[in-house]
C-alpha positions in Angstrom: 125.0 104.6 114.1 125.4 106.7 110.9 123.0 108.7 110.5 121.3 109.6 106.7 123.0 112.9 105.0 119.9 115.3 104.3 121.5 116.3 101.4 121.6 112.6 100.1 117.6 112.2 101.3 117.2 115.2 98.7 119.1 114.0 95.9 117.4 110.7 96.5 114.3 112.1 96.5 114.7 114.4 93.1 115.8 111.5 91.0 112.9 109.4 92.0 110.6 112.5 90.4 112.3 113.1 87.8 112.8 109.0 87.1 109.2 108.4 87.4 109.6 106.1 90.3 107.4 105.4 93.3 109.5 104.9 96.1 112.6 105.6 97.5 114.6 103.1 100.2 118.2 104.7 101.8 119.7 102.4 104.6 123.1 103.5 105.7 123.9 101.2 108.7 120.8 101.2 111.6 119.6 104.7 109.3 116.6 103.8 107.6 114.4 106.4 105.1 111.3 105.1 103.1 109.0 107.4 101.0 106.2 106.7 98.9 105.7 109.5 96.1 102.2 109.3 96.0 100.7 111.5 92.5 96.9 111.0 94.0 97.7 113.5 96.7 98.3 116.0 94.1 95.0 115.5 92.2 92.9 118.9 92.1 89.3 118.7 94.0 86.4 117.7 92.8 84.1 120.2 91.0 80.8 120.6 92.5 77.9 119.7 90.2 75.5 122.4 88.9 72.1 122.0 90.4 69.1 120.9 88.1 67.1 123.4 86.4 63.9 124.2 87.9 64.6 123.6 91.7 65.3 126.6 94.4 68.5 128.0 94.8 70.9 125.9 96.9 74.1 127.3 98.5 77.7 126.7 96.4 79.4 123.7 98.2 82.8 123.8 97.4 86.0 121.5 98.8 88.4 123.0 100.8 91.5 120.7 101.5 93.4 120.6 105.1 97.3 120.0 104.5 100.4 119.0 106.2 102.6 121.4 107.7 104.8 119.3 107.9 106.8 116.1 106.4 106.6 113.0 108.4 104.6 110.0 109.5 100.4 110.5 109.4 99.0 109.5 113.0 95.4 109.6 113.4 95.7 108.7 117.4 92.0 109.7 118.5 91.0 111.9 115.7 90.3 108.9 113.1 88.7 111.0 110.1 86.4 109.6 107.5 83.9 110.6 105.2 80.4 112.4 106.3 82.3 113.6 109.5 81.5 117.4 110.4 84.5 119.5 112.0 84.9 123.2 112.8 87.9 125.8 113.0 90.6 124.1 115.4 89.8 120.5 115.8 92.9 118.2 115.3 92.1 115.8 112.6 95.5 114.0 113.4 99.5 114.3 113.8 102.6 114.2 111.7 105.4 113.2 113.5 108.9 114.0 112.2 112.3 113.3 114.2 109.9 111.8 117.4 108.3 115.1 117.7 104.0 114.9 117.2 102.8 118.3 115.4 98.5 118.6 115.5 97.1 118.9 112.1 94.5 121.5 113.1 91.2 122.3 110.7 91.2 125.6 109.1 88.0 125.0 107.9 84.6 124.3 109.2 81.9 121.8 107.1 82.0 117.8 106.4 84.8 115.9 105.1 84.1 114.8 101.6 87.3 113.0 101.3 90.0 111.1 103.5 93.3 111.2 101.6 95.6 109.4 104.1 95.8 106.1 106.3 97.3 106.0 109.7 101.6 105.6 109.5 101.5 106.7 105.9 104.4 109.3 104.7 103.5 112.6 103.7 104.6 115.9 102.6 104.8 119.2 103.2 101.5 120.9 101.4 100.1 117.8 100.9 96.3 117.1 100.7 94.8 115.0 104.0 91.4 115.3 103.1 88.6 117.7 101.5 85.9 119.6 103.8 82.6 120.3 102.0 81.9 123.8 103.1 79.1 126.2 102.0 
């Protein structure tokens, strides 16, 4: 079994950006490596609409995003996230796993997660967005 050249991943990977494409596919014999350049990961967070005139004052909410520390596969195993779901500082929200190895994806932030930006087995990056915590 042959296993993938990183520096050929790379160039693999820098064409697709700079051709516009999707995804990339390298097989070399049993080596397989898949990834899906995904542009809605990189979309900045929602603003925060300004509260009517005339009501009290009501604390700021603003999005704060968790990110990957790591490139790999998403695994949500027991910590399935989705919308309206409160966490604090240090709860795993999930796992990337890269070469067999499981890392925790551990909150930074405390509030409720506004946005769920990944599905269990999906690809991801390093510094890319998982999801957006509401926090005031």
């Amino acid at each position: 079994m042959a296993p993938l050249d990183f520096a050929l991943v790379r160039h693999a990977l820098n064409l697709a950006k700079k051709t516009g494409m999707d995804e990339v596919e390298l097989e070399l014999g049993e080596s397989k490596f898949r990834a899906v350049l995904d542009e809605k990961a990189k979309k900045p967070a929602k603003a925060a609409s300004a509260a009517p005139a005339g009501k009290a004052e009501e604390p700021a909410v603003t999005a704060k995003p968790i990110k990957s520390h790591n490139v790999g596969i998403f695994r949500q195993g027991d910590h399935a996230m989705k919308v309206g779901d409160e966490i604090k500082v240090g709860d795993i929200v999930g796992s990337v796993v890269a070469l067999g190895i499981a890392n925790d994806v551990v909150s930074s932030v405390q509030g409720k997660i506004s946005e769920v930006n990944v599905l269990d087995s999906e690809t991801v990056e390093y510094g890319q967005v998982l999801a957006l915590v509401e926090v005031e």
